[in-house]
N, CA, C and O atoms as a GROMACS GRO file, in nm:
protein
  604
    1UNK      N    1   0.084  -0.119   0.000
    1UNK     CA    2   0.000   0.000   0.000
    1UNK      C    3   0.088   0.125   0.000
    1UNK      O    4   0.184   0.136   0.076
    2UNK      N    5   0.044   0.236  -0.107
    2UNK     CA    6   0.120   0.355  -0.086
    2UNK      C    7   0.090   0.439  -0.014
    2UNK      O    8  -0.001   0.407   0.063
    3UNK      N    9   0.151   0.594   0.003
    3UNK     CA   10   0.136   0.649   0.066
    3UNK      C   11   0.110   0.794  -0.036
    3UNK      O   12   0.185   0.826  -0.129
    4UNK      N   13  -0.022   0.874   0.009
    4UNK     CA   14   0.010   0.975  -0.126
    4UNK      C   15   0.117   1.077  -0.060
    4UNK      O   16   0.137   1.094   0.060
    5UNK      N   17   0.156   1.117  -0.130
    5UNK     CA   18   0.266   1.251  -0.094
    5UNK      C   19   0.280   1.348  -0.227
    5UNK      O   20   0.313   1.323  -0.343
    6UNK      N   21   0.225   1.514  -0.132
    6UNK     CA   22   0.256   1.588  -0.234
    6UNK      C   23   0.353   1.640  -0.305
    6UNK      O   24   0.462   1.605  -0.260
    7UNK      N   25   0.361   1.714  -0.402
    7UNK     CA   26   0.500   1.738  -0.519
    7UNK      C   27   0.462   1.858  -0.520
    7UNK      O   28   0.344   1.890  -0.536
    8UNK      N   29   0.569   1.948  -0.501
    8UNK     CA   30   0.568   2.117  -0.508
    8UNK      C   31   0.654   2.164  -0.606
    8UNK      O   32   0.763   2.107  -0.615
    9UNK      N   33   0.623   2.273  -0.695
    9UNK     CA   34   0.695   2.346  -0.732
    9UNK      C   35   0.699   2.520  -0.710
    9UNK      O   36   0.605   2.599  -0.714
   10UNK      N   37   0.813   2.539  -0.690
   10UNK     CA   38   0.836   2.681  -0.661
   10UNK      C   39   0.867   2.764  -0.756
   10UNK      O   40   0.970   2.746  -0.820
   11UNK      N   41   0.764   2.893  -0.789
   11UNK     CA   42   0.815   2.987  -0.866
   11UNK      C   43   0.792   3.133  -0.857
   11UNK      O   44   0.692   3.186  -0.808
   12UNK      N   45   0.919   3.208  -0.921
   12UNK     CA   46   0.863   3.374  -0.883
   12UNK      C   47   0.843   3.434  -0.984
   12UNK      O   48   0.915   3.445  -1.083
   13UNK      N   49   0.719   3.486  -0.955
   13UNK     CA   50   0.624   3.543  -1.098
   13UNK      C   51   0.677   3.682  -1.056
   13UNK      O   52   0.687   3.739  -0.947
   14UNK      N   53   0.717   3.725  -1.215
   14UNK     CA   54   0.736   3.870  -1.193
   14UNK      C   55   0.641   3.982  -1.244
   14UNK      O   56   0.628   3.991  -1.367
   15UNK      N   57   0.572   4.067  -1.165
   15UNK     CA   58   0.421   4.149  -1.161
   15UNK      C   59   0.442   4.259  -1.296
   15UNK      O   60   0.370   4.260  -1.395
   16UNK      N   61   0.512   4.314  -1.281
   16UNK     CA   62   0.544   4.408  -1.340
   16UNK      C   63   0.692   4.436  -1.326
   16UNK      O   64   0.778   4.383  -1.255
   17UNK      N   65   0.698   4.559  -1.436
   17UNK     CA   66   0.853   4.609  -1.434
   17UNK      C   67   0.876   4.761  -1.539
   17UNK      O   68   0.853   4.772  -1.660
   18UNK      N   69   0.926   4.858  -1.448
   18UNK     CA   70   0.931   4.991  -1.553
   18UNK      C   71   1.063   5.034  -1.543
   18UNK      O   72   1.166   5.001  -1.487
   19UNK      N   73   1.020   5.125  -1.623
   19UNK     CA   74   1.204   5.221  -1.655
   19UNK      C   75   1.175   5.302  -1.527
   19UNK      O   76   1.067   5.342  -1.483
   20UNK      N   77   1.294   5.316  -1.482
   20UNK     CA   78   1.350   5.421  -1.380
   20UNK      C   79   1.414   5.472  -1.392
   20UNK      O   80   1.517   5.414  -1.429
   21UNK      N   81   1.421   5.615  -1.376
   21UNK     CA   82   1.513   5.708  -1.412
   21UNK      C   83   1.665   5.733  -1.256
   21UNK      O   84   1.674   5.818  -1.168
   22UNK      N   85   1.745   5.624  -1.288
   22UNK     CA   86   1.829   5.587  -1.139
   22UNK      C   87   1.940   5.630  -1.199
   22UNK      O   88   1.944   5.583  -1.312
   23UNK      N   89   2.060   5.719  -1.169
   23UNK     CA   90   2.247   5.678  -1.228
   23UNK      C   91   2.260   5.561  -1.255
   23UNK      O   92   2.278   5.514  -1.367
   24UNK      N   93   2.248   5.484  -1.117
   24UNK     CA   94   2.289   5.348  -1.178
   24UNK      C   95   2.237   5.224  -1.105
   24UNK      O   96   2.197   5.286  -1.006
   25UNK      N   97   2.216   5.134  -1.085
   25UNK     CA   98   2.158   4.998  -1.014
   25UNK      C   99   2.220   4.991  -0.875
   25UNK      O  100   2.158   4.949  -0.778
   26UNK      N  101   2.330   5.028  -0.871
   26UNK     CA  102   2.420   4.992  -0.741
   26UNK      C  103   2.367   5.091  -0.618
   26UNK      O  104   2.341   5.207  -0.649
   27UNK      N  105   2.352   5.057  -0.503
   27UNK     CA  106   2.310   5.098  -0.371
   27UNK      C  107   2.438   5.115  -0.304
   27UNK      O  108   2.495   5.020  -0.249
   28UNK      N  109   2.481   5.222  -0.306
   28UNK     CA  110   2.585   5.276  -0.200
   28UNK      C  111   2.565   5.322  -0.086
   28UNK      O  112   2.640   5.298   0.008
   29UNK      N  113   2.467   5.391  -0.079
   29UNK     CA  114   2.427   5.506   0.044
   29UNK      C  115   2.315   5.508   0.045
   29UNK      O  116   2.247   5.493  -0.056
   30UNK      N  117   2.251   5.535   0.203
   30UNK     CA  118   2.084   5.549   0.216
   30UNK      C  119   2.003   5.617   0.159
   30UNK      O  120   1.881   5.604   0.145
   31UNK      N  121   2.117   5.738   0.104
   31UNK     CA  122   2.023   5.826   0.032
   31UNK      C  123   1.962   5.809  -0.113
   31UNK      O  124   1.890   5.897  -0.160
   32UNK      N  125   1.987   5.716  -0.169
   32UNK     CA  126   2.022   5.618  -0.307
   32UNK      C  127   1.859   5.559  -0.259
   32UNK      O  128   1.749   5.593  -0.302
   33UNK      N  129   1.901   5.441  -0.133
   33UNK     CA  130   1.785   5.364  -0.093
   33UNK      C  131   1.623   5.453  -0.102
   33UNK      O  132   1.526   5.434  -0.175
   34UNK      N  133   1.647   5.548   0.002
   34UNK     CA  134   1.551   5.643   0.007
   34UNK      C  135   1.504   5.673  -0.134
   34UNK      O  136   1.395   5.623  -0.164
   35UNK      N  137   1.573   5.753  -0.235
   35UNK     CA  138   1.540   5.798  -0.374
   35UNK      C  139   1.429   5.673  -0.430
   35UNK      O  140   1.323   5.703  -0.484
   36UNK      N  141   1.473   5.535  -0.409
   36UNK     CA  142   1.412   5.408  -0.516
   36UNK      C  143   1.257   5.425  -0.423
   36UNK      O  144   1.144   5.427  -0.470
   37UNK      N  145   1.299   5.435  -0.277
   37UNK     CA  146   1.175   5.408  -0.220
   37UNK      C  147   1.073   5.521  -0.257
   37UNK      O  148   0.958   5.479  -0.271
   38UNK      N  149   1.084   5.611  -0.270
   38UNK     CA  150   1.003   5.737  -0.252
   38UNK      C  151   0.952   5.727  -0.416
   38UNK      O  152   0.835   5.713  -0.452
   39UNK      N  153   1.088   5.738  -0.518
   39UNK     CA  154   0.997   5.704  -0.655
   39UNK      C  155   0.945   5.636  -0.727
   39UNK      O  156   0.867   5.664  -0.818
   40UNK      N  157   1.013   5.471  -0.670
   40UNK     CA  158   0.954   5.365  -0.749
   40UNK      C  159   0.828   5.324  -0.609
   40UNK      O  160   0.708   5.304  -0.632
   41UNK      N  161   0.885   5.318  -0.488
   41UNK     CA  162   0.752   5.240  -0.446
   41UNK      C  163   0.656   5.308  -0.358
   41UNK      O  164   0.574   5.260  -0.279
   42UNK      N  165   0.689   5.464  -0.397
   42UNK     CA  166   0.574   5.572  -0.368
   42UNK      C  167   0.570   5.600  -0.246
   42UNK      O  168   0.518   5.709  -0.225
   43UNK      N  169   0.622   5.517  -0.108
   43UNK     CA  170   0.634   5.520  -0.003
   43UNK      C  171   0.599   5.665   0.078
   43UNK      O  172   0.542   5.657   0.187
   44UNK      N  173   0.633   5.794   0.024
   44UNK     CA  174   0.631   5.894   0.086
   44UNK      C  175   0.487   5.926   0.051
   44UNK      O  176   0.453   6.035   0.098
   45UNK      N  177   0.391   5.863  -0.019
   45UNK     CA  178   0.262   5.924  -0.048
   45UNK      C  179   0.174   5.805  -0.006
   45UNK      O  180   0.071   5.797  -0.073
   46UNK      N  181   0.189   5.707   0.093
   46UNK     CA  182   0.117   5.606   0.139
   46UNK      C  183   0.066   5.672   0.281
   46UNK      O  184   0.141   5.724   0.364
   47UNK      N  185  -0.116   5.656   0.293
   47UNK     CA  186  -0.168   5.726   0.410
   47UNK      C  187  -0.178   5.580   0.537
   47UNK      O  188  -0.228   5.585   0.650
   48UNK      N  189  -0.127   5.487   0.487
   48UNK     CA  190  -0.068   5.374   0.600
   48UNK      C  191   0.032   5.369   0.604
   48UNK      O  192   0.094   5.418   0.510
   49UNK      N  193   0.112   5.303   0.722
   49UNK     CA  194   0.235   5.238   0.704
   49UNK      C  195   0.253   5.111   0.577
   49UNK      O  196   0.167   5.024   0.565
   50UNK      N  197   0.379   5.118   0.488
   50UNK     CA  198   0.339   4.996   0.414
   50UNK      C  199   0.502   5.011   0.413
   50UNK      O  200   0.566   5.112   0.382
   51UNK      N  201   0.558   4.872   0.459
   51UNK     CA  202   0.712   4.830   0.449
   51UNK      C  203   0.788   4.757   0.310
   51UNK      O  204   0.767   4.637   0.287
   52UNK      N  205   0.864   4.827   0.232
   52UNK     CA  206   0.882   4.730   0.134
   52UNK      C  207   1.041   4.733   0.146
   52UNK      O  208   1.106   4.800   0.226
   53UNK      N  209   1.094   4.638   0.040
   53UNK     CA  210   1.209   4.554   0.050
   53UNK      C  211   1.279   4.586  -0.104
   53UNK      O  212   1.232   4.580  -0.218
   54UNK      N  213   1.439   4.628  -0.040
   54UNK     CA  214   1.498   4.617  -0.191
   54UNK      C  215   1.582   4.498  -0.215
   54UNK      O  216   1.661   4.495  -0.120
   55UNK      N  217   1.602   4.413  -0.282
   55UNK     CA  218   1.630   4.260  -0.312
   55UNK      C  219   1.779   4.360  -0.384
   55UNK      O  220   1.749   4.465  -0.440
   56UNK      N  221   1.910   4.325  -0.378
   56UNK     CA  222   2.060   4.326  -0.421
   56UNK      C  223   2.120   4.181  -0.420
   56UNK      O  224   2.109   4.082  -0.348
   57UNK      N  225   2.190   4.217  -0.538
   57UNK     CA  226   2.258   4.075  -0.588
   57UNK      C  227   2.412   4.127  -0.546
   57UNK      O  228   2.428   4.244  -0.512
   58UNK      N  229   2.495   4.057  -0.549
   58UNK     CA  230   2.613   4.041  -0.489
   58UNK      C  231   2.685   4.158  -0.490
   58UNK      O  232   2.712   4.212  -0.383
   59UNK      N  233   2.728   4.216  -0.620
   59UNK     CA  234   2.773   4.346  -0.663
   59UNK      C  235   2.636   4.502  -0.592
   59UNK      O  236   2.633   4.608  -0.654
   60UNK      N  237   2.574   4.489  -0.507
   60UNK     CA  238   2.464   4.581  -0.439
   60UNK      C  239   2.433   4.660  -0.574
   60UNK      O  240   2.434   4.782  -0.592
   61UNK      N  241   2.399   4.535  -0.681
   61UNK     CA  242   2.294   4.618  -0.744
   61UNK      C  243   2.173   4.576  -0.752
   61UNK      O  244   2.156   4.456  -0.729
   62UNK      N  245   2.060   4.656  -0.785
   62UNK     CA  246   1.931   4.676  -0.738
   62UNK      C  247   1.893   4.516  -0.825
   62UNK      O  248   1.927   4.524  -0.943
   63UNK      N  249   1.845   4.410  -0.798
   63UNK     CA  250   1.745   4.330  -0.862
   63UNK      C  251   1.616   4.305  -0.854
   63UNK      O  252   1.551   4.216  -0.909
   64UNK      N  253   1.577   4.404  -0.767
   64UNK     CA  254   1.411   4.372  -0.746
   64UNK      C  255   1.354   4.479  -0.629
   64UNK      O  256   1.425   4.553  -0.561
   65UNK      N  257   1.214   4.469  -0.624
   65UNK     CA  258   1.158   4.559  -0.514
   65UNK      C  259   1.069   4.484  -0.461
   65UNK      O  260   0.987   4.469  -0.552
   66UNK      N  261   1.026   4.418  -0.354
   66UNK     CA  262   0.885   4.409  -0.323
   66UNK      C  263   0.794   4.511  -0.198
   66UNK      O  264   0.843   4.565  -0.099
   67UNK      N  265   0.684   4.513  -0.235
   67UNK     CA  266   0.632   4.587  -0.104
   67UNK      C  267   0.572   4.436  -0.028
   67UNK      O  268   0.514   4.344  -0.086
   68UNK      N  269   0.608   4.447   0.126
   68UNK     CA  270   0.602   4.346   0.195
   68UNK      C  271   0.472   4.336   0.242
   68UNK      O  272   0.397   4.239   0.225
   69UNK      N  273   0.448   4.433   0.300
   69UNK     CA  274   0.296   4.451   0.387
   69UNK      C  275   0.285   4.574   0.424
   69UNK      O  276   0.388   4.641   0.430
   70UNK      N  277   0.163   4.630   0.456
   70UNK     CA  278   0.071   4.703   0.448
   70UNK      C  279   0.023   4.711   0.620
   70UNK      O  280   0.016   4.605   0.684
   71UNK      N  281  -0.002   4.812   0.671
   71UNK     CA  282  -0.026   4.827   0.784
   71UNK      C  283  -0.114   4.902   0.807
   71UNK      O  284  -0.183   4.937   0.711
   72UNK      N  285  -0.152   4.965   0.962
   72UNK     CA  286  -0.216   5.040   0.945
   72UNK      C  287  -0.169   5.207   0.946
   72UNK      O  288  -0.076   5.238   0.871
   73UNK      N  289  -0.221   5.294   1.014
   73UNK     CA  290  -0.177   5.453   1.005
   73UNK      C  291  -0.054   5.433   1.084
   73UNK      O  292   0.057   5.453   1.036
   74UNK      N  293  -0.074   5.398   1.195
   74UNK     CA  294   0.047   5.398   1.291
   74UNK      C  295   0.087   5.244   1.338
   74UNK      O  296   0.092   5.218   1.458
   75UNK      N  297   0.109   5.161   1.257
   75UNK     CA  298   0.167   5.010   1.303
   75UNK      C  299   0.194   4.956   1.119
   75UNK      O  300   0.137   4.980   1.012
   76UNK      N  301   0.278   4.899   1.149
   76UNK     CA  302   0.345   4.816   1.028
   76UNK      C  303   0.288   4.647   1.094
   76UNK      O  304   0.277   4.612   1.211
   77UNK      N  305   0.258   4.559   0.954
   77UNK     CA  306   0.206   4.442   1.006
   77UNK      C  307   0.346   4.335   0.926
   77UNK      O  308   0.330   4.227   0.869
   78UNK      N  309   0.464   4.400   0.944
   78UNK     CA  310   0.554   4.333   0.842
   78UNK      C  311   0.613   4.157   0.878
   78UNK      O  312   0.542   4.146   0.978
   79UNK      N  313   0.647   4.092   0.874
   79UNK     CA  314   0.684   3.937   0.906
   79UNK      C  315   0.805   3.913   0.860
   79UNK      O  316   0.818   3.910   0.737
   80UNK      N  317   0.922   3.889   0.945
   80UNK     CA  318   1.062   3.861   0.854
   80UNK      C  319   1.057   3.726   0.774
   80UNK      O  320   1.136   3.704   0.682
   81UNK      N  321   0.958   3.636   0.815
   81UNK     CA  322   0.962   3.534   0.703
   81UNK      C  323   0.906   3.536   0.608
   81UNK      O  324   0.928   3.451   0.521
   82UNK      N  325   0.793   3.656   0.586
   82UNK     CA  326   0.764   3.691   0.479
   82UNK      C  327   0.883   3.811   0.394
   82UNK      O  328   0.932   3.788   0.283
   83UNK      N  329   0.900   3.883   0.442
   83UNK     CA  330   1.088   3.957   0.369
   83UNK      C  331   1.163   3.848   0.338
   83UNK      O  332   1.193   3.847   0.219
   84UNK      N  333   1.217   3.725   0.419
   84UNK     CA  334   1.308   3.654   0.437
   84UNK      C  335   1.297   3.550   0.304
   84UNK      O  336   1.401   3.510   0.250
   85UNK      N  337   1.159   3.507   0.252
   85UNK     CA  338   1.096   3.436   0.147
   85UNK      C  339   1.146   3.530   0.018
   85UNK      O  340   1.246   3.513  -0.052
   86UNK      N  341   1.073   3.605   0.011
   86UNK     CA  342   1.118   3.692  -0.108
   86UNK      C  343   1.261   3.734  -0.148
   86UNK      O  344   1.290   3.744  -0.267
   87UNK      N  345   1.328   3.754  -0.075
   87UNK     CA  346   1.481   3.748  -0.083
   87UNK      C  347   1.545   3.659  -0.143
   87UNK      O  348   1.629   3.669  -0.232
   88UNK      N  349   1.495   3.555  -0.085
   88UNK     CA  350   1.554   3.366  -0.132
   88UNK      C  351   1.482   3.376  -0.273
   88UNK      O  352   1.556   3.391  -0.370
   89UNK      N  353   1.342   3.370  -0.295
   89UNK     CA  354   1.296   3.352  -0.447
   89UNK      C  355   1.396   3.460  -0.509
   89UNK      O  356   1.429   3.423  -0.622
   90UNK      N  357   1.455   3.579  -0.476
   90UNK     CA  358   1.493   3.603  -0.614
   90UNK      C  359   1.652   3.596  -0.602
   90UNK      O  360   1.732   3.665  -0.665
   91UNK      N  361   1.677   3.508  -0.515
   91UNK     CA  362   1.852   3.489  -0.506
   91UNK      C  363   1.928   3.599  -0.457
   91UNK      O  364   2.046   3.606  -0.494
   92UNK      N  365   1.882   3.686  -0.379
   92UNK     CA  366   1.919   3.820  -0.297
   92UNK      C  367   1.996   3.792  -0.211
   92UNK      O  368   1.988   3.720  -0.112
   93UNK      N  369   2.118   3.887  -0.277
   93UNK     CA  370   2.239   3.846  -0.178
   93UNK      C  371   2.247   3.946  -0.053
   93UNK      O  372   2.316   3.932   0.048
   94UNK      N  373   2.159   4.048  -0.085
   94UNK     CA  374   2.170   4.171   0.083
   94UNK      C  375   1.982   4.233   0.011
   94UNK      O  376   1.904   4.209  -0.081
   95UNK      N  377   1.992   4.304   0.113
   95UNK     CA  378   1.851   4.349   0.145
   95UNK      C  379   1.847   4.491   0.204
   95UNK      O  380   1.932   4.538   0.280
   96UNK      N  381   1.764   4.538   0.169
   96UNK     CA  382   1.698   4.720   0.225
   96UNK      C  383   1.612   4.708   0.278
   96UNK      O  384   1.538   4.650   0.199
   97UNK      N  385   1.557   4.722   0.370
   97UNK     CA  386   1.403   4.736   0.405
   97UNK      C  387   1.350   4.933   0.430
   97UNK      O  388   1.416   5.035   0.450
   98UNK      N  389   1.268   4.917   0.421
   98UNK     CA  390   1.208   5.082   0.441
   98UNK      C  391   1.088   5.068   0.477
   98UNK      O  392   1.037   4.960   0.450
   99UNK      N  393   1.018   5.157   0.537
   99UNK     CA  394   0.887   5.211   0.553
   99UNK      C  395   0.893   5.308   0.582
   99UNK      O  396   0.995   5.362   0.625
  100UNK      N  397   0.747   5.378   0.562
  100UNK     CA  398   0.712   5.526   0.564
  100UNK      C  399   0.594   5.534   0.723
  100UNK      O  400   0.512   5.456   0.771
  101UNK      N  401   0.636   5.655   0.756
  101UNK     CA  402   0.578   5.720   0.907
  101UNK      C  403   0.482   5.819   0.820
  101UNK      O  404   0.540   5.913   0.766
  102UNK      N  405   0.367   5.809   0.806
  102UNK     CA  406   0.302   5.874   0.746
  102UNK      C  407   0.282   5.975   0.838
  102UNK      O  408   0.185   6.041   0.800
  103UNK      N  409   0.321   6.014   0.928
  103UNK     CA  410   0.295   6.134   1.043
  103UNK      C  411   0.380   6.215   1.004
  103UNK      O  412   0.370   6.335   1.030
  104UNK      N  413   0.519   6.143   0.908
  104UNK     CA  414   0.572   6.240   0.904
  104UNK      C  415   0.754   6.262   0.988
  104UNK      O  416   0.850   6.330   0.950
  105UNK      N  417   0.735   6.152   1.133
  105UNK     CA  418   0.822   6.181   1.226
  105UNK      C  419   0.948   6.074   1.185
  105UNK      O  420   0.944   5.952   1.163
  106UNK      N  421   1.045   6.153   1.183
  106UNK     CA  422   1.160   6.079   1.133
  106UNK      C  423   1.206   5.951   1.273
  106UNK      O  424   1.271   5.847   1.257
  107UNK      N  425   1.146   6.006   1.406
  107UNK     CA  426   1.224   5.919   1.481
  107UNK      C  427   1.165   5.771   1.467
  107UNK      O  428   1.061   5.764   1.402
  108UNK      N  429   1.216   5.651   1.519
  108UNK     CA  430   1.173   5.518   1.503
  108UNK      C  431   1.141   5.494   1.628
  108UNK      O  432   1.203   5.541   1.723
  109UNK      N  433   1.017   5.401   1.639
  109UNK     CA  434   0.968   5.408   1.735
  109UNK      C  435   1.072   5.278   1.781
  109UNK      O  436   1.177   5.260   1.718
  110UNK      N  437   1.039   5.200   1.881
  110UNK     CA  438   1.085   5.109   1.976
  110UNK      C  439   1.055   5.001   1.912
  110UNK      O  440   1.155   4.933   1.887
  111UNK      N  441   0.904   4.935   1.857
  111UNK     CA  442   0.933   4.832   1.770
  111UNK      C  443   0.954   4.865   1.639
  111UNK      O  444   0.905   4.775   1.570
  112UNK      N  445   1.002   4.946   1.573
  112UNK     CA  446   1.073   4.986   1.447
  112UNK      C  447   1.208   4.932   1.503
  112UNK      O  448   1.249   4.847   1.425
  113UNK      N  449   1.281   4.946   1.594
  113UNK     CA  450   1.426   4.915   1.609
  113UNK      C  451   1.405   4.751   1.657
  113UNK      O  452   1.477   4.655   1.631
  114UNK      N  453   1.329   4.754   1.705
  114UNK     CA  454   1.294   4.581   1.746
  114UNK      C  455   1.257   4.519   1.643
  114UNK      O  456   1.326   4.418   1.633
  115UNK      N  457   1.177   4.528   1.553
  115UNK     CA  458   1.179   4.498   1.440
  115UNK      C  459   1.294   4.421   1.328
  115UNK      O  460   1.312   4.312   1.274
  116UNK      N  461   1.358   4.559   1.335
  116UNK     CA  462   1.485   4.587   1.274
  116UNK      C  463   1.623   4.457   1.275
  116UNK      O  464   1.689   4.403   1.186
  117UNK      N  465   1.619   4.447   1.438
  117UNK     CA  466   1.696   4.341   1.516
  117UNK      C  467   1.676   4.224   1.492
  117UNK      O  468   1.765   4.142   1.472
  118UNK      N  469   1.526   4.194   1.490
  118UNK     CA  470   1.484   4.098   1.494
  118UNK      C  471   1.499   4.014   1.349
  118UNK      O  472   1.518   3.893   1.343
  119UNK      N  473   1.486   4.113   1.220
  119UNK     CA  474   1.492   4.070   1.116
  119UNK      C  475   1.708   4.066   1.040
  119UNK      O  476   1.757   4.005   0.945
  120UNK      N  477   1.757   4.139   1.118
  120UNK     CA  478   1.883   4.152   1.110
  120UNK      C  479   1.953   4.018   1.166
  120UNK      O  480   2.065   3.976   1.138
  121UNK      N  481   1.868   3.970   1.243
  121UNK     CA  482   1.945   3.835   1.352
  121UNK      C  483   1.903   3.713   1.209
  121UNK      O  484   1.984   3.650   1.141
  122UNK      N  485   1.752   3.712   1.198
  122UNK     CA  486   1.708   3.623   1.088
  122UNK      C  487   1.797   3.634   0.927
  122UNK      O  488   1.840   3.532   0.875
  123UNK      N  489   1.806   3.695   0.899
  123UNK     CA  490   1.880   3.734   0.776
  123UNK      C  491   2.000   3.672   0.751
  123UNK      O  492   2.040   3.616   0.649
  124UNK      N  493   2.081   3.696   0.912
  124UNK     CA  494   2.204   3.653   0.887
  124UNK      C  495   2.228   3.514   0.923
  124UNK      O  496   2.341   3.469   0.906
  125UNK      N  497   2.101   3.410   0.987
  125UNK     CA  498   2.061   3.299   0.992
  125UNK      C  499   2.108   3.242   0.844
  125UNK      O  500   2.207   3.172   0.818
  126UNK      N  501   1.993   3.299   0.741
  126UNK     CA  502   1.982   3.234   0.636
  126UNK      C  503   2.107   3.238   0.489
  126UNK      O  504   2.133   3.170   0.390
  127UNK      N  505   2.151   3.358   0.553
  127UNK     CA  506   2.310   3.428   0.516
  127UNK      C  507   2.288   3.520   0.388
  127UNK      O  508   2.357   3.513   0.287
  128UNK      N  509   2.181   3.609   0.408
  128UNK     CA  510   2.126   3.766   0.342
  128UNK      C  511   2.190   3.834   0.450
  128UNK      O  512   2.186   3.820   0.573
  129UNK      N  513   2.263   3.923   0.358
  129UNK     CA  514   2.307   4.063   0.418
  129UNK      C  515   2.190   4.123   0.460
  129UNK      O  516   2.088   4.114   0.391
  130UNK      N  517   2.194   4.190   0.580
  130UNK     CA  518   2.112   4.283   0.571
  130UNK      C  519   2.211   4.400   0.599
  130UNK      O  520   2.290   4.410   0.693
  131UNK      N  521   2.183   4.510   0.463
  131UNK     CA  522   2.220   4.632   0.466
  131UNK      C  523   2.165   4.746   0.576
  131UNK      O  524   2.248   4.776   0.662
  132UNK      N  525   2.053   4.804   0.584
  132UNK     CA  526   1.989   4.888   0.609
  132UNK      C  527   1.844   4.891   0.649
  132UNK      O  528   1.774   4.800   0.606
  133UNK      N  529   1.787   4.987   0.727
  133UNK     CA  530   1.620   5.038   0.717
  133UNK      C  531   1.639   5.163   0.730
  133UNK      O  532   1.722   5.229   0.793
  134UNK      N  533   1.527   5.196   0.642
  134UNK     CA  534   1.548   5.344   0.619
  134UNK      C  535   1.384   5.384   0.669
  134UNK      O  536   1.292   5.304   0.651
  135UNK      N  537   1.372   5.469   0.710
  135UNK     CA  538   1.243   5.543   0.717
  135UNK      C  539   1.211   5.659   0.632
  135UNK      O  540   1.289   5.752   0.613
  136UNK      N  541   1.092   5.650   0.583
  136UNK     CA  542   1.080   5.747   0.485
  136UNK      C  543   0.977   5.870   0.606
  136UNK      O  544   0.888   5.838   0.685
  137UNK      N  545   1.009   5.948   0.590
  137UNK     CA  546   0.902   6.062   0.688
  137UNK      C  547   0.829   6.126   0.545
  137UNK      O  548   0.712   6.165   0.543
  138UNK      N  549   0.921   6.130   0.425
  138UNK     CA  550   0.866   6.282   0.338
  138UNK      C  551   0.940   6.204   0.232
  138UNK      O  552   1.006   6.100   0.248
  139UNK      N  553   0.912   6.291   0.092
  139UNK     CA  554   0.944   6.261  -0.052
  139UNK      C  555   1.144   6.359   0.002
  139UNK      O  556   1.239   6.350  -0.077
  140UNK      N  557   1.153   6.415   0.102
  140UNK     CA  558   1.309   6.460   0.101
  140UNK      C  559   1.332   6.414   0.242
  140UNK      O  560   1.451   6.403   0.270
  141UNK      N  561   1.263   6.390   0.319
  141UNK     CA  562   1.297   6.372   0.451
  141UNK      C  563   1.312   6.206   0.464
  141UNK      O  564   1.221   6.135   0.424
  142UNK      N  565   1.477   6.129   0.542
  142UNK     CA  566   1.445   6.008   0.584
  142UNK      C  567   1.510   5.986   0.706
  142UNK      O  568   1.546   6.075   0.782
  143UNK      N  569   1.523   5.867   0.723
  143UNK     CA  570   1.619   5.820   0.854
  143UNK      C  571   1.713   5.661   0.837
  143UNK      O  572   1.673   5.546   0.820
  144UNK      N  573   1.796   5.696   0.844
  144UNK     CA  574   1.880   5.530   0.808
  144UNK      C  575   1.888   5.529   0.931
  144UNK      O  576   1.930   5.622   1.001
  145UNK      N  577   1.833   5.381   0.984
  145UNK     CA  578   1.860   5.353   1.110
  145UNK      C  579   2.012   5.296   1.116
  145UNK      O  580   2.060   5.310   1.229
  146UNK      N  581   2.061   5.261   1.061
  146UNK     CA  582   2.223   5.224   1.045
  146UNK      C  583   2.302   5.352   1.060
  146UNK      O  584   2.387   5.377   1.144
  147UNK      N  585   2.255   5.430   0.959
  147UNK     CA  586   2.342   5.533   0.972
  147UNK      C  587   2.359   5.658   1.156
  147UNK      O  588   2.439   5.720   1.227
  148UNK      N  589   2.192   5.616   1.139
  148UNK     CA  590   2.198   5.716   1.307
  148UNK      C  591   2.189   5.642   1.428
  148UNK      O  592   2.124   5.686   1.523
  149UNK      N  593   2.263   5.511   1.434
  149UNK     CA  594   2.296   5.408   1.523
  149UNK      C  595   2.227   5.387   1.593
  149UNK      O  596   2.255   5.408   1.711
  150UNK      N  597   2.105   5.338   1.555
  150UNK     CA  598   1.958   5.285   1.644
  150UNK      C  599   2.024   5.168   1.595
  150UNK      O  600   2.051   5.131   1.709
  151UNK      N  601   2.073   5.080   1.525
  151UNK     CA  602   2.112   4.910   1.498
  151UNK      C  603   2.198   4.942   1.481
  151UNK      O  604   2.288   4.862   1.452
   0.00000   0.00000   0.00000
């Protein structure tokens, strides 16, 4: 007598894809990060919190964007195994994360840096860089939590 057992296949559908007007693919500096977030994934004009992810291939150039999740005005509902998934489907060798404070306030709250940690510890589990989180407050205003040593 057998046994049934299911058969999976895994694949990453890609949604869309446009021209961007960038110098160049490579992520050097937060302020780079910030720019993709604010023009490609609109971040500074979202009236929720909504966290998305920049996917980098070895050389930190840009290979992908996803927006992760969607929150509400003042709470992000983000999941590092949901970031942590999407990374792996597209072979992402380091990672950005961002979200926008639709209030406006550049500082990070307490689980923004807990957050942060939490997905920084996982990352390096699975052996994704994690680069950065950036907060978007405004289309000019951000916050690299790396850079202003909250992580």
């Amino acid at each position: 007598m057998g046994i049934n057992v299911q058969k999976y296949n895994l694949r990453l559908v890609k949604e869309s894809g446009g021209r961007y007007e960038l110098d160049n693919r490579k992520i050097s500096h937060p302020h780079k990060a910030h720019k993709i977030f604010v023009e490609v994934a609109d971040l500074h004009l979202r009236t929720e919190e909504v966290m998305a992810m920049l996917a980098l291939d070895s050389q930190n150039s840009l290979i992908g964007i996803f927006e992760v999740a969607v929150g509400s005005l003042t709470k992000n509902l983000a999941n590092p195994r949901e970031i942590l998934k999407r990374a792996i489907l597209c072979n992402a060798a380091s990672i950005i994360l961002g979200h926008n404070h639709p209030s406006g306030s550049l500082e990070p709250s307490r689980e923004d840096v807990d957050f942060t940690e939490k997905i920084m510890e996982a990352s390096d589990f699975v052996g994704i860089n994690f680069f950065d989180h950036i907060i978007v407050a405004g289309a000019d205003s951000y916050v690299s939590l790396k850079s202003a040593d909250y992580i």
